[in-house]
PDB file with SEQRES, HELIX, SHEET and CRYST1 records, atoms N, CA, C and O in Angstrom:
SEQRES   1 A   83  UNK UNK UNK UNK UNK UNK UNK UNK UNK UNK UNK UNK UNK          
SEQRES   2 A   83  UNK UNK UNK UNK UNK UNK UNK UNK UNK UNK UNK UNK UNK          
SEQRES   3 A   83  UNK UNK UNK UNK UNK UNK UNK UNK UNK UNK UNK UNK UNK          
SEQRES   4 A   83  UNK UNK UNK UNK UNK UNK UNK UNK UNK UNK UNK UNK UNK          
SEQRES   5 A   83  UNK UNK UNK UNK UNK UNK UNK UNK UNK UNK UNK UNK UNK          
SEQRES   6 A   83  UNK UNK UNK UNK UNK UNK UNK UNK UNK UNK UNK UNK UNK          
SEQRES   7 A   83  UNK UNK UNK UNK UNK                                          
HELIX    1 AA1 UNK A    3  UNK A   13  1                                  11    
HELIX    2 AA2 UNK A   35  UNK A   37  5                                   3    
HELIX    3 AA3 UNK A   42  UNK A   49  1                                   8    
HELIX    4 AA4 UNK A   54  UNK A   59  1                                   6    
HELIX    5 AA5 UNK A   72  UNK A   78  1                                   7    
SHEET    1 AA1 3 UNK A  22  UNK A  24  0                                        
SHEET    2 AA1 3 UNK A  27  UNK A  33 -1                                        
SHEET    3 AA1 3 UNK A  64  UNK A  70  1                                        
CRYST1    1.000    1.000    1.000  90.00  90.00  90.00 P 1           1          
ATOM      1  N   UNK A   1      16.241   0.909  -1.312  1.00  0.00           N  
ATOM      2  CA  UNK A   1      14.890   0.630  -1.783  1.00  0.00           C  
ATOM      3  C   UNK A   1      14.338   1.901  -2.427  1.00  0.00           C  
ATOM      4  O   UNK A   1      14.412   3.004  -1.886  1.00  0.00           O  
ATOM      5  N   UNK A   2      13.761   1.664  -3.660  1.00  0.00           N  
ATOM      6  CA  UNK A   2      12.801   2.751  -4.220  1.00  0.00           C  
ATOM      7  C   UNK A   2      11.560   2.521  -3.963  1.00  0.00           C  
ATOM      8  O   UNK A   2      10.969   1.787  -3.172  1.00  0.00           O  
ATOM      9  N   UNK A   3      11.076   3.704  -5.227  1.00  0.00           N  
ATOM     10  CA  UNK A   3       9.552   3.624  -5.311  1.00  0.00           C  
ATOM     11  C   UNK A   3       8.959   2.141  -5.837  1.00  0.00           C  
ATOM     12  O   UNK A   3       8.128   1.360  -5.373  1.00  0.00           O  
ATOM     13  N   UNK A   4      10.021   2.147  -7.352  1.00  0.00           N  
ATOM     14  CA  UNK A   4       9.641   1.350  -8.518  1.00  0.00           C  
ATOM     15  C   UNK A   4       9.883  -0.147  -7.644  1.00  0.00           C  
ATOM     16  O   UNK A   4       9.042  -1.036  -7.784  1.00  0.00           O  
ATOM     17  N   UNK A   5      11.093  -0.362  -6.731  1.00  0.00           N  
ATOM     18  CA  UNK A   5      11.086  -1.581  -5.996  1.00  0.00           C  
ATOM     19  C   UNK A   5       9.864  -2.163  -5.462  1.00  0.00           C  
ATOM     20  O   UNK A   5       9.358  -3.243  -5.767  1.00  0.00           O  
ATOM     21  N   UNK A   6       9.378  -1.123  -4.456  1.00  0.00           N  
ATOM     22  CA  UNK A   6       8.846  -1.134  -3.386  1.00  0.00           C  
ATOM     23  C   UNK A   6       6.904  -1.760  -4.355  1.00  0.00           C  
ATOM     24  O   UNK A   6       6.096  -2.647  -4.084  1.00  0.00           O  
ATOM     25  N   UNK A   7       6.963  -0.853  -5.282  1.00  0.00           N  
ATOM     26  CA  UNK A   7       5.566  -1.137  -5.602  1.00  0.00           C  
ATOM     27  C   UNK A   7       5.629  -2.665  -6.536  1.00  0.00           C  
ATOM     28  O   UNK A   7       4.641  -3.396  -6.466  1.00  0.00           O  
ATOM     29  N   UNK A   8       6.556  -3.000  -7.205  1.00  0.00           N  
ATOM     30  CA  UNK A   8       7.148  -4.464  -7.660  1.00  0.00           C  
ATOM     31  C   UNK A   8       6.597  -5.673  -6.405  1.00  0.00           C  
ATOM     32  O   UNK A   8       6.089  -6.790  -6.505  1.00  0.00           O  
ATOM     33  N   UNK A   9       7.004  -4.774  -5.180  1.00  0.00           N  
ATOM     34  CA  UNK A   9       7.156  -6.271  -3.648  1.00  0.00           C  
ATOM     35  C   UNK A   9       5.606  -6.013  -3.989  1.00  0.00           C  
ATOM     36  O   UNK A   9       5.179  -6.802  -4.832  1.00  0.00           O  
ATOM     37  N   UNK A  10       4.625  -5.025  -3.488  1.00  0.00           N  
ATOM     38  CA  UNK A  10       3.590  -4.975  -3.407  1.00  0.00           C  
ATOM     39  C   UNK A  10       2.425  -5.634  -4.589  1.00  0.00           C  
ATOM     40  O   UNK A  10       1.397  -6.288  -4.417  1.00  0.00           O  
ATOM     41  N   UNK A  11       3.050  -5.175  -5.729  1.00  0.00           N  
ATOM     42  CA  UNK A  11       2.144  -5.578  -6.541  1.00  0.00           C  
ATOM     43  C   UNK A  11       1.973  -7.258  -6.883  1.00  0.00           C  
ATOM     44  O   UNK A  11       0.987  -7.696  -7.475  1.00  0.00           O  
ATOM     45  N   UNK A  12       3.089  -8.103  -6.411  1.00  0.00           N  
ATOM     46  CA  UNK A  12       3.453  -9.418  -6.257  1.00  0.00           C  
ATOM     47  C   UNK A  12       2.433  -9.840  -5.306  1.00  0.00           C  
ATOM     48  O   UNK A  12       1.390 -10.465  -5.493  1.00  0.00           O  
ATOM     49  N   UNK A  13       2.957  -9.363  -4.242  1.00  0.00           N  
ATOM     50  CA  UNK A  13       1.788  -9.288  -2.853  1.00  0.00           C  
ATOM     51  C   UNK A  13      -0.125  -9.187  -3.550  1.00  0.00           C  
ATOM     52  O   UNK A  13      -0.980 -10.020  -3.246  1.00  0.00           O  
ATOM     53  N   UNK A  14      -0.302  -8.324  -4.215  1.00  0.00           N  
ATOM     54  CA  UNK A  14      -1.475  -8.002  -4.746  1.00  0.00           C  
ATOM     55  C   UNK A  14      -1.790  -7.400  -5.869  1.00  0.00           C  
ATOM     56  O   UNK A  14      -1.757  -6.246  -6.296  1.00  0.00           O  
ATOM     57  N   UNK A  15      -2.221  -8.822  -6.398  1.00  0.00           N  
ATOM     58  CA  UNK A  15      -1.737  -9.130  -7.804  1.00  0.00           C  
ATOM     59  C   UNK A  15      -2.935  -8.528  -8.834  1.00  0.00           C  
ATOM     60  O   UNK A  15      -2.826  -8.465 -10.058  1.00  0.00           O  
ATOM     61  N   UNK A  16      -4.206  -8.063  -7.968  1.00  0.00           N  
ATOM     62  CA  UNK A  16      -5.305  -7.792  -8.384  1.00  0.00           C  
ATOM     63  C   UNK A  16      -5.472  -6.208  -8.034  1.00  0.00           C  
ATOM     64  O   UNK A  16      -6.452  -5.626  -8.499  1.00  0.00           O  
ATOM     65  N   UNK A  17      -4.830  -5.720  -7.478  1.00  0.00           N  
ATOM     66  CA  UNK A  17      -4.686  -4.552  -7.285  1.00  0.00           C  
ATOM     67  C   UNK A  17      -4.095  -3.384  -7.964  1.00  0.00           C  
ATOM     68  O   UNK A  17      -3.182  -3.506  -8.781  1.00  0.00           O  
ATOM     69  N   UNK A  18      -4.697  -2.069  -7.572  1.00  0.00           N  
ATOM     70  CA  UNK A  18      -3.801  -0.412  -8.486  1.00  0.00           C  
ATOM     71  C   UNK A  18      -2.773  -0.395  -7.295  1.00  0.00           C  
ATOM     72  O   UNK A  18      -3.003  -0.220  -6.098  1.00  0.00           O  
ATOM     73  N   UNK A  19      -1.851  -0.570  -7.792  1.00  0.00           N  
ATOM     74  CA  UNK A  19      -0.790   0.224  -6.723  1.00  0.00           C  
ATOM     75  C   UNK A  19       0.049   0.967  -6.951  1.00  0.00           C  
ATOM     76  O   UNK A  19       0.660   0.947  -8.019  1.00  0.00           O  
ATOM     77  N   UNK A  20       0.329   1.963  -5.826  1.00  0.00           N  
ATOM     78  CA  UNK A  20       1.317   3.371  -6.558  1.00  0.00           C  
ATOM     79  C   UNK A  20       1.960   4.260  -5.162  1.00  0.00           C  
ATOM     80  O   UNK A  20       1.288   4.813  -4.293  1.00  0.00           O  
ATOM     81  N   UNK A  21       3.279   4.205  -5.249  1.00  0.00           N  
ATOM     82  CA  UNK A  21       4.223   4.266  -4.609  1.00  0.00           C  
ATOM     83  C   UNK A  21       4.639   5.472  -4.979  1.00  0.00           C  
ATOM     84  O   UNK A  21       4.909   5.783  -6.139  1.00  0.00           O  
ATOM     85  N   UNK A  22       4.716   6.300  -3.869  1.00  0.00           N  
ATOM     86  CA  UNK A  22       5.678   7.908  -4.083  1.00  0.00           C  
ATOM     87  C   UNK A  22       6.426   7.710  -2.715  1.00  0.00           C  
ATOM     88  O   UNK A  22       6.010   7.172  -1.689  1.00  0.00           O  
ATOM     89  N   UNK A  23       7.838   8.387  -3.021  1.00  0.00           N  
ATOM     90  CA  UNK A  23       8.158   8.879  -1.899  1.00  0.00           C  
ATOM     91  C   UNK A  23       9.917   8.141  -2.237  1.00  0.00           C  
ATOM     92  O   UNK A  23      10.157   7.637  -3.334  1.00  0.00           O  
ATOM     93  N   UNK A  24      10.506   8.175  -1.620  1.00  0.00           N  
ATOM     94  CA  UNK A  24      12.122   8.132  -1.517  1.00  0.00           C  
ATOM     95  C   UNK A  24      12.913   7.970   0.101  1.00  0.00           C  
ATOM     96  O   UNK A  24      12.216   8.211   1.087  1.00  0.00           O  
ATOM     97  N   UNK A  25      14.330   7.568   0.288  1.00  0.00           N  
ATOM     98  CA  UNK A  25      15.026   8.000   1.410  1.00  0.00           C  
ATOM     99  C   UNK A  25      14.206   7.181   2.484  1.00  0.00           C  
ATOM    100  O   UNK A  25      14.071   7.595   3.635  1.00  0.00           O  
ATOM    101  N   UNK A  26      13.478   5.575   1.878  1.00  0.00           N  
ATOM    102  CA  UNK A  26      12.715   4.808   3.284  1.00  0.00           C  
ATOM    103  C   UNK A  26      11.545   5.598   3.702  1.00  0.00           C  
ATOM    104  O   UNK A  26      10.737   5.011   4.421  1.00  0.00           O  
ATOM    105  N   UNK A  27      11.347   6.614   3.438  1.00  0.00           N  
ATOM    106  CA  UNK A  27       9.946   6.834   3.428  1.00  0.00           C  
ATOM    107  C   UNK A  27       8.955   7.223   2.456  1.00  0.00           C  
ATOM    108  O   UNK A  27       9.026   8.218   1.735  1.00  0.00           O  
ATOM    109  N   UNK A  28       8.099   6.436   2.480  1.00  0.00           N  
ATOM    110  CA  UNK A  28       6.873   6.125   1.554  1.00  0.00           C  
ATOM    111  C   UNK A  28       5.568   6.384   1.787  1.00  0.00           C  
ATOM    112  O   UNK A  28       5.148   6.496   2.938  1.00  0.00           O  
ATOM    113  N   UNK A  29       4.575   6.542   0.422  1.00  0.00           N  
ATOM    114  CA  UNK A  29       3.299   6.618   0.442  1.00  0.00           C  
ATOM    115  C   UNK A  29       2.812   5.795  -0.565  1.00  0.00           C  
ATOM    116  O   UNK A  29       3.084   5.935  -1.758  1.00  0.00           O  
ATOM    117  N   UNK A  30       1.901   4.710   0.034  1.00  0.00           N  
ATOM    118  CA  UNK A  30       0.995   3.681  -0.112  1.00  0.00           C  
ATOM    119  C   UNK A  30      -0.058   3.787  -0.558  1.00  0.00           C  
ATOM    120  O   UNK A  30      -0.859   4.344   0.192  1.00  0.00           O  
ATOM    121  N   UNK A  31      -0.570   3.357  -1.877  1.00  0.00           N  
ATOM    122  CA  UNK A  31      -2.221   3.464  -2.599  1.00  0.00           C  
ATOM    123  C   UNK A  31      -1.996   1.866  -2.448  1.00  0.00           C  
ATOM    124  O   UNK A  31      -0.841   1.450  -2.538  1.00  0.00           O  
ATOM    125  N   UNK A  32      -2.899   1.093  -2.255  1.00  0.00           N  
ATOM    126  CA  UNK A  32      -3.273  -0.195  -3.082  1.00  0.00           C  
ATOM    127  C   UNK A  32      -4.662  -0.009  -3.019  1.00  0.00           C  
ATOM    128  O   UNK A  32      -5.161   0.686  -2.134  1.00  0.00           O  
ATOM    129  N   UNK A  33      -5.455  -0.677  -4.043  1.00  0.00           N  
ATOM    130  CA  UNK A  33      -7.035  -0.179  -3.976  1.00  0.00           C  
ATOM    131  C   UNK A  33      -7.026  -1.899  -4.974  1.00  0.00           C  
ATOM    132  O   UNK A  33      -6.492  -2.116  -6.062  1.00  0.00           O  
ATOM    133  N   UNK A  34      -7.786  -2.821  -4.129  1.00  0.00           N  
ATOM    134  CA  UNK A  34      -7.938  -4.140  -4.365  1.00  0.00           C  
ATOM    135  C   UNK A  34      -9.448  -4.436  -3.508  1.00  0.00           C  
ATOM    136  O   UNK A  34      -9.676  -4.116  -2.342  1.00  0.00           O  
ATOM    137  N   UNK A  35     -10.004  -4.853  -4.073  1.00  0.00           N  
ATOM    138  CA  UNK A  35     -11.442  -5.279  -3.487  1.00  0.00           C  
ATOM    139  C   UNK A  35     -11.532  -6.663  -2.553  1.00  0.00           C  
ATOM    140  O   UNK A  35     -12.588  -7.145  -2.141  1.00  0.00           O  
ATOM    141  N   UNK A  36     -10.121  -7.224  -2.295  1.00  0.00           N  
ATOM    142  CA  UNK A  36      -9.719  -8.212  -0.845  1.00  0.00           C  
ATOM    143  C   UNK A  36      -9.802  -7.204   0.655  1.00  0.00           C  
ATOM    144  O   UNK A  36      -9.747  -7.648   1.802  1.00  0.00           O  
ATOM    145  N   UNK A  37      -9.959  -5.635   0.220  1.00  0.00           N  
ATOM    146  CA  UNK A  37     -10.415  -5.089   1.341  1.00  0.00           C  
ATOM    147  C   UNK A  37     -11.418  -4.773   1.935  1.00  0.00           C  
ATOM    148  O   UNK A  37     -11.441  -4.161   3.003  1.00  0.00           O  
ATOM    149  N   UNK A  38     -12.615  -5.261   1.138  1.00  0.00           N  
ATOM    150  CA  UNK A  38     -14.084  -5.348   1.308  1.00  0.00           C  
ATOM    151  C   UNK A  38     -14.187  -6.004   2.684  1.00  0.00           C  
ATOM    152  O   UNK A  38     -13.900  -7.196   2.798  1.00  0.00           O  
ATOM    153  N   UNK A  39     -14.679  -5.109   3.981  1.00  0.00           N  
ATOM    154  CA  UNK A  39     -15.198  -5.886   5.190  1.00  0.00           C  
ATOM    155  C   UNK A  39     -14.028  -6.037   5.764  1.00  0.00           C  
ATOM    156  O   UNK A  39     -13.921  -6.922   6.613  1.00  0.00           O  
ATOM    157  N   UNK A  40     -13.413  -5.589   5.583  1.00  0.00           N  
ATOM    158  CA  UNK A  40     -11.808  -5.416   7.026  1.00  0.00           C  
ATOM    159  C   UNK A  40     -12.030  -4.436   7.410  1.00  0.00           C  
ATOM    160  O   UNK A  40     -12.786  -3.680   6.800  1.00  0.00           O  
ATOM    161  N   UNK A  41     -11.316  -4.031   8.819  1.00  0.00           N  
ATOM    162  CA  UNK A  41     -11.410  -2.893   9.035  1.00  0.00           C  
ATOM    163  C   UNK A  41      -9.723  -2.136   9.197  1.00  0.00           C  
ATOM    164  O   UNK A  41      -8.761  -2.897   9.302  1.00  0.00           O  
ATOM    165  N   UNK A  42      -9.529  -0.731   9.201  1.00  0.00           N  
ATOM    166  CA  UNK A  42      -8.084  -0.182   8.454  1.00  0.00           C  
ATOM    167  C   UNK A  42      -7.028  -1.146   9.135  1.00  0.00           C  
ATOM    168  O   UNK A  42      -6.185  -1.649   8.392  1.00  0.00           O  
ATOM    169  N   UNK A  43      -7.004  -1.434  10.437  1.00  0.00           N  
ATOM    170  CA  UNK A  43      -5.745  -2.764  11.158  1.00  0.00           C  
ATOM    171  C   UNK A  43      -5.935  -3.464  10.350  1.00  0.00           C  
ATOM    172  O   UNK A  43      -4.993  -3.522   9.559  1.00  0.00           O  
ATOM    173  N   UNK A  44      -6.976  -4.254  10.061  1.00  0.00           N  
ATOM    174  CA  UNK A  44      -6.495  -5.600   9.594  1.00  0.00           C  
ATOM    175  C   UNK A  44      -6.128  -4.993   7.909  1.00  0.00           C  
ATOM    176  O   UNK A  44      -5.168  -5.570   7.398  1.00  0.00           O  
ATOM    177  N   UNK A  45      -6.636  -4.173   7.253  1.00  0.00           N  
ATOM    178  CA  UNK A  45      -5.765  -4.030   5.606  1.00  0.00           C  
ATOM    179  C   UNK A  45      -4.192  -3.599   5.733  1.00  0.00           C  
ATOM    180  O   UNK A  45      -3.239  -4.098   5.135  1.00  0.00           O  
ATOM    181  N   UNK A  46      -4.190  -2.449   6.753  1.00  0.00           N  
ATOM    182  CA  UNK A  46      -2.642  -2.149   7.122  1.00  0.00           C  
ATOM    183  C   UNK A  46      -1.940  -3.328   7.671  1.00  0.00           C  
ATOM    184  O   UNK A  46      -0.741  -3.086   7.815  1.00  0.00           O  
ATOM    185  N   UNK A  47      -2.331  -4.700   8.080  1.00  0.00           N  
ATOM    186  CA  UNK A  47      -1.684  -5.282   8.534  1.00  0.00           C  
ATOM    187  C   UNK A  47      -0.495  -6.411   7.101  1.00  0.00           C  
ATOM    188  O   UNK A  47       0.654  -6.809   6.906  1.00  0.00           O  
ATOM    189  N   UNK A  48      -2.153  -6.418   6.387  1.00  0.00           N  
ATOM    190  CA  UNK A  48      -1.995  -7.249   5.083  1.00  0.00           C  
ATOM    191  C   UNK A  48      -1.107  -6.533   4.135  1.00  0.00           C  
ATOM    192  O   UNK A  48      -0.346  -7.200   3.434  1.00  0.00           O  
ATOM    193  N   UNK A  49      -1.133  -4.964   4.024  1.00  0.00           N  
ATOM    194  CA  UNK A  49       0.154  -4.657   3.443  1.00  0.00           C  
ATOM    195  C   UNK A  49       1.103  -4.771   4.104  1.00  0.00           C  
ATOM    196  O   UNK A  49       1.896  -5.404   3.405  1.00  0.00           O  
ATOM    197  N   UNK A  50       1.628  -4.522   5.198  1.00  0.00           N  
ATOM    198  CA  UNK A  50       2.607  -4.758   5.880  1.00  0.00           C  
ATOM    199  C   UNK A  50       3.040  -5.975   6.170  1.00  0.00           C  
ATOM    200  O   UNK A  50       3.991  -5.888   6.947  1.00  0.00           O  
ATOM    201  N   UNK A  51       2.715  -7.340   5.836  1.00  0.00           N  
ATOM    202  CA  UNK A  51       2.855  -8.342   5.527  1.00  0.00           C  
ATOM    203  C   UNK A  51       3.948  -8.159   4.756  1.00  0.00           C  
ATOM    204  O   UNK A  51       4.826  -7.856   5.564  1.00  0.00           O  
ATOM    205  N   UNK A  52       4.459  -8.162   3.573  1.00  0.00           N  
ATOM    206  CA  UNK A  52       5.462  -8.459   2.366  1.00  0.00           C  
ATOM    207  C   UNK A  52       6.223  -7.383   2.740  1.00  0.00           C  
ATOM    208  O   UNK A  52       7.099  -7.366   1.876  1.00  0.00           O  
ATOM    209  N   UNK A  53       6.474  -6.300   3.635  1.00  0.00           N  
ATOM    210  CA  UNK A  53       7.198  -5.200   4.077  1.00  0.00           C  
ATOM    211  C   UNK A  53       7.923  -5.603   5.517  1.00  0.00           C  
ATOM    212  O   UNK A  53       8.829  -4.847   5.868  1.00  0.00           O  
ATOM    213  N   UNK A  54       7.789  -6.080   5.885  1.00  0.00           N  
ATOM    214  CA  UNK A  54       8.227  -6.887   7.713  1.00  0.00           C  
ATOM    215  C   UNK A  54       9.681  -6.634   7.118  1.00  0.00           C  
ATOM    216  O   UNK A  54      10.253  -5.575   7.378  1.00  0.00           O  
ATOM    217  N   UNK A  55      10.268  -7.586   6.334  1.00  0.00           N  
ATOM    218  CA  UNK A  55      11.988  -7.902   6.143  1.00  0.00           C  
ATOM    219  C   UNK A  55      12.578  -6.723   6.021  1.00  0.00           C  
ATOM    220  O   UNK A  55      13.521  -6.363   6.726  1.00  0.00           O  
ATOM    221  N   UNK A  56      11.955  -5.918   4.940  1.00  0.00           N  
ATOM    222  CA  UNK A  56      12.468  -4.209   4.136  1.00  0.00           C  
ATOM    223  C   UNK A  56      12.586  -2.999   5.877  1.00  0.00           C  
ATOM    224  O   UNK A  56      13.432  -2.202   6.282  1.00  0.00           O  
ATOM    225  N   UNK A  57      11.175  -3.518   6.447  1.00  0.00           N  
ATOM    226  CA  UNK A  57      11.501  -2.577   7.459  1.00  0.00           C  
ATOM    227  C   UNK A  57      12.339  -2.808   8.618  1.00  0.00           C  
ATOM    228  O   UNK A  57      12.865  -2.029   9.413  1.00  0.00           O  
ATOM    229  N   UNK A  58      12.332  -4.647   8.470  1.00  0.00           N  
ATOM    230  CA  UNK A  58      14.023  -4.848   9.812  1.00  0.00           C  
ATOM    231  C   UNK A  58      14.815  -4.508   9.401  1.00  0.00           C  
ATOM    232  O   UNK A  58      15.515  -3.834  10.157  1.00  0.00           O  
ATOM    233  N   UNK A  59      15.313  -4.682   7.983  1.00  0.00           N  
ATOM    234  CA  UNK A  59      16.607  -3.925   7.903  1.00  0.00           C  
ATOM    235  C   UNK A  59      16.741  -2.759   7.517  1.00  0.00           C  
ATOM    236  O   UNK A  59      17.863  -2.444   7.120  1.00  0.00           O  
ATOM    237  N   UNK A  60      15.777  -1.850   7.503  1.00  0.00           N  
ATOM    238  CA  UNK A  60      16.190  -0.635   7.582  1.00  0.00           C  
ATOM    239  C   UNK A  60      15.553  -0.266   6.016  1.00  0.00           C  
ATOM    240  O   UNK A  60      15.196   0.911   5.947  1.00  0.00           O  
ATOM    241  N   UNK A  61      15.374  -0.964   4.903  1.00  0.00           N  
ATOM    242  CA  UNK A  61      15.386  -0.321   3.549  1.00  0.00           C  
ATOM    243  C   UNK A  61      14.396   0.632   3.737  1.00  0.00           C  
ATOM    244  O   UNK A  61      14.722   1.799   3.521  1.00  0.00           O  
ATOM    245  N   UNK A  62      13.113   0.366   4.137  1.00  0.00           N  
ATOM    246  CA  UNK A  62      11.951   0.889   4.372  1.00  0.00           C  
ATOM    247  C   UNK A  62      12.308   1.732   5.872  1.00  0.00           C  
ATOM    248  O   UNK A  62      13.276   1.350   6.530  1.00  0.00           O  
ATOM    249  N   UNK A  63      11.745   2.503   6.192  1.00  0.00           N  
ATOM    250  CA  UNK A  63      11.784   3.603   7.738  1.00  0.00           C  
ATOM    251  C   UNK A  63      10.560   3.558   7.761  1.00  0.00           C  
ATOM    252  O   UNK A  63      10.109   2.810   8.628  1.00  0.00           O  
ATOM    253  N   UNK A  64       9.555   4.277   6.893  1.00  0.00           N  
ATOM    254  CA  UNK A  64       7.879   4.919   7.272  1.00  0.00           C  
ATOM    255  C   UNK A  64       7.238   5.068   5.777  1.00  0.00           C  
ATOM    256  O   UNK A  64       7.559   5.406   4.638  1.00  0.00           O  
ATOM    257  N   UNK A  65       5.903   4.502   6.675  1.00  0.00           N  
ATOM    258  CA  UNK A  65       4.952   4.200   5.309  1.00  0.00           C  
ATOM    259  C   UNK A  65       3.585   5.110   5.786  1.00  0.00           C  
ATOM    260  O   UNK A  65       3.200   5.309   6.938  1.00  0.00           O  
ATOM    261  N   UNK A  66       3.033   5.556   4.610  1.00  0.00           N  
ATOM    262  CA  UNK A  66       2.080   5.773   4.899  1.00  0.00           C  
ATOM    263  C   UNK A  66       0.857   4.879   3.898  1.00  0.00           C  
ATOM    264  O   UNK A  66       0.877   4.730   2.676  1.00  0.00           O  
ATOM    265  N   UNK A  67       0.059   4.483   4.671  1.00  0.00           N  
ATOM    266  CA  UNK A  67      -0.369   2.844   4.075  1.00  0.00           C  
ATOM    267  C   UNK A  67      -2.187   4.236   3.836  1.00  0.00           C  
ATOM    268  O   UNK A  67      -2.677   4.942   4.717  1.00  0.00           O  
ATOM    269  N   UNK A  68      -2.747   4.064   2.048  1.00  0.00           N  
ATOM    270  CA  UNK A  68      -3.985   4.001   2.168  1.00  0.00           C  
ATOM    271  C   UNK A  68      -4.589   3.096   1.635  1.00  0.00           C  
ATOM    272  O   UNK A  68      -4.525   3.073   0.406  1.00  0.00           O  
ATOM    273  N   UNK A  69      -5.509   1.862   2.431  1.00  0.00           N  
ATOM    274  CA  UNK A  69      -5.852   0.518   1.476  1.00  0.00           C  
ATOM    275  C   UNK A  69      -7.298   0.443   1.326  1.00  0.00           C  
ATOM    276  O   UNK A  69      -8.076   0.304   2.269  1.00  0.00           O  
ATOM    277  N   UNK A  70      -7.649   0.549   0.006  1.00  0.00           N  
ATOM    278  CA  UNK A  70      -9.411   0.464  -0.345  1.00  0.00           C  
ATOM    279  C   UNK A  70      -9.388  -0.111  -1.123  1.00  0.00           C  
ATOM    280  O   UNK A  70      -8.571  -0.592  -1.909  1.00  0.00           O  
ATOM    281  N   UNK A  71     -11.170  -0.088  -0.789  1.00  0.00           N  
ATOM    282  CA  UNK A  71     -11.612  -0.892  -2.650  1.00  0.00           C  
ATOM    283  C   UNK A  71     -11.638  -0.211  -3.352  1.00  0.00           C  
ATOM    284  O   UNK A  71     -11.206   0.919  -3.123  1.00  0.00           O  
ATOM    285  N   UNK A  72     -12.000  -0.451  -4.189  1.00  0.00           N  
ATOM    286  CA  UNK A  72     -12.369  -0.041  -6.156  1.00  0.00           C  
ATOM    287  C   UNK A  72     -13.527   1.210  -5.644  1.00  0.00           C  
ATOM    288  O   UNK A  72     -13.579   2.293  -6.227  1.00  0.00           O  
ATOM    289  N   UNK A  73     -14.427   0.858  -4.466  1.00  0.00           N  
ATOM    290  CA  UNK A  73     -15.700   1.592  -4.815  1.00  0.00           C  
ATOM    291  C   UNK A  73     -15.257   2.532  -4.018  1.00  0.00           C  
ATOM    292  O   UNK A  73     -15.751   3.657  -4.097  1.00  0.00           O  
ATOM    293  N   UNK A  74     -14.163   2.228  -3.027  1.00  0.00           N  
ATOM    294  CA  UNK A  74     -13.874   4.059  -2.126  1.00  0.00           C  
ATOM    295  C   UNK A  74     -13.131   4.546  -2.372  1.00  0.00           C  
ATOM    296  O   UNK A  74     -12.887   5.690  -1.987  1.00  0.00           O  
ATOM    297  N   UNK A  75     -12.394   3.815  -3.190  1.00  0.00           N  
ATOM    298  CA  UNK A  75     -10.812   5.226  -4.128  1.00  0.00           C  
ATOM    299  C   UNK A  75     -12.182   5.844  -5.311  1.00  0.00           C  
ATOM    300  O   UNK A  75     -11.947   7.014  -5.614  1.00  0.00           O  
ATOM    301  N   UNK A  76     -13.361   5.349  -5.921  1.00  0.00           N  
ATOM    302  CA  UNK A  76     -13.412   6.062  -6.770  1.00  0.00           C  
ATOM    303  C   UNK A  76     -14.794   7.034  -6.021  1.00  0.00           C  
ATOM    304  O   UNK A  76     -15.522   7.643  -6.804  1.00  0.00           O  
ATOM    305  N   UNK A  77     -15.008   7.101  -4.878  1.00  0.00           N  
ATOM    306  CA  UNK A  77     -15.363   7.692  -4.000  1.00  0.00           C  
ATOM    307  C   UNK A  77     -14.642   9.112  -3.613  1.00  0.00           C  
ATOM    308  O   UNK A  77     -14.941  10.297  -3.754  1.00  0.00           O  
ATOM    309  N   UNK A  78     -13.638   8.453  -3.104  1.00  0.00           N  
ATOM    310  CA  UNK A  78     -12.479   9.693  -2.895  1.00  0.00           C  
ATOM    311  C   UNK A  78     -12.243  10.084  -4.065  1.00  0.00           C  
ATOM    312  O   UNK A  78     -11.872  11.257  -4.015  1.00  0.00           O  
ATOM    313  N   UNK A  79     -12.278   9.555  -5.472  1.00  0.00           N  
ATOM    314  CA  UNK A  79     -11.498  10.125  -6.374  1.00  0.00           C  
ATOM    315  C   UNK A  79     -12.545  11.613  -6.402  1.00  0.00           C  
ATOM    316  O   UNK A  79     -12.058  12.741  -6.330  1.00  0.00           O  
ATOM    317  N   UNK A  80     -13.719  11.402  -6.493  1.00  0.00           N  
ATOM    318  CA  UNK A  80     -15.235  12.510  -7.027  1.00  0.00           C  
ATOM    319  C   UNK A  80     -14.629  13.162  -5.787  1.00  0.00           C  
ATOM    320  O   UNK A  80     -14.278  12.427  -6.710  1.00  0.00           O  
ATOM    321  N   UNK A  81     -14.126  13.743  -4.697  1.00  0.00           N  
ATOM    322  CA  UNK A  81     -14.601  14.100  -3.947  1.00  0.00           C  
ATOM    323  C   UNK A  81     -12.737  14.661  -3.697  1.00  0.00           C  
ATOM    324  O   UNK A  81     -12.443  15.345  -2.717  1.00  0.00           O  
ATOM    325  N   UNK A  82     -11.871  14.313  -4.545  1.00  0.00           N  
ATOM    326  CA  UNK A  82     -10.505  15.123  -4.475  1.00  0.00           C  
ATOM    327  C   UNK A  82      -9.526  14.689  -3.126  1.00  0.00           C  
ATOM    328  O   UNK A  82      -8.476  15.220  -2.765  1.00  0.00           O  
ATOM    329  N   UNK A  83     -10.276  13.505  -2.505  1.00  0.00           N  
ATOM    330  CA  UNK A  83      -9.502  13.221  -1.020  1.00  0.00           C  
ATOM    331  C   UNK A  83      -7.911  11.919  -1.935  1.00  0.00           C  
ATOM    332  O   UNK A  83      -7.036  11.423  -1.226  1.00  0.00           O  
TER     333      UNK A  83                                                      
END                                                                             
């Protein structure tokens, strides 16, 4: 599994979403920034990405993610603010 894979499963998964995948060797780092995360709290969005990832991580393609899931209005929050 790659990057370019990995953000393909995701972006299928969320189809309305920025998503962007770094990382190699089963372990990964997670942007999706989709406004279906409005009013969840971080379990339940980490759960919803990890949804379309369950199979990749039984067998091994995937090892470790690091999942960050927002809306539109707190990535461009974090963006002003360099986080």
């Amino acid at each position: 599994m790659n990057s370019e894979q990995l953000t393909q499963i995701l972006q299928e998964a969320f189809p309305d979403a920025e998503v962007a995948v770094t990382g190699q060797a089963g372990k990964f780092d997670l942007r999706i920034v989709d406004d279906q995360f409005e009013g969840k709290r971080s379990v339940a969005r980490q759960q919803a990405v990890y949804a379309p990832l369950n199979s990749y991580i039984a067998s091994g393609a995937v090892h470790a993610v690091t999942i960050r899931a927002m809306t539109k209005a707190e990535w461009r929050k974090a963006s002003l603010f360099g986080a």
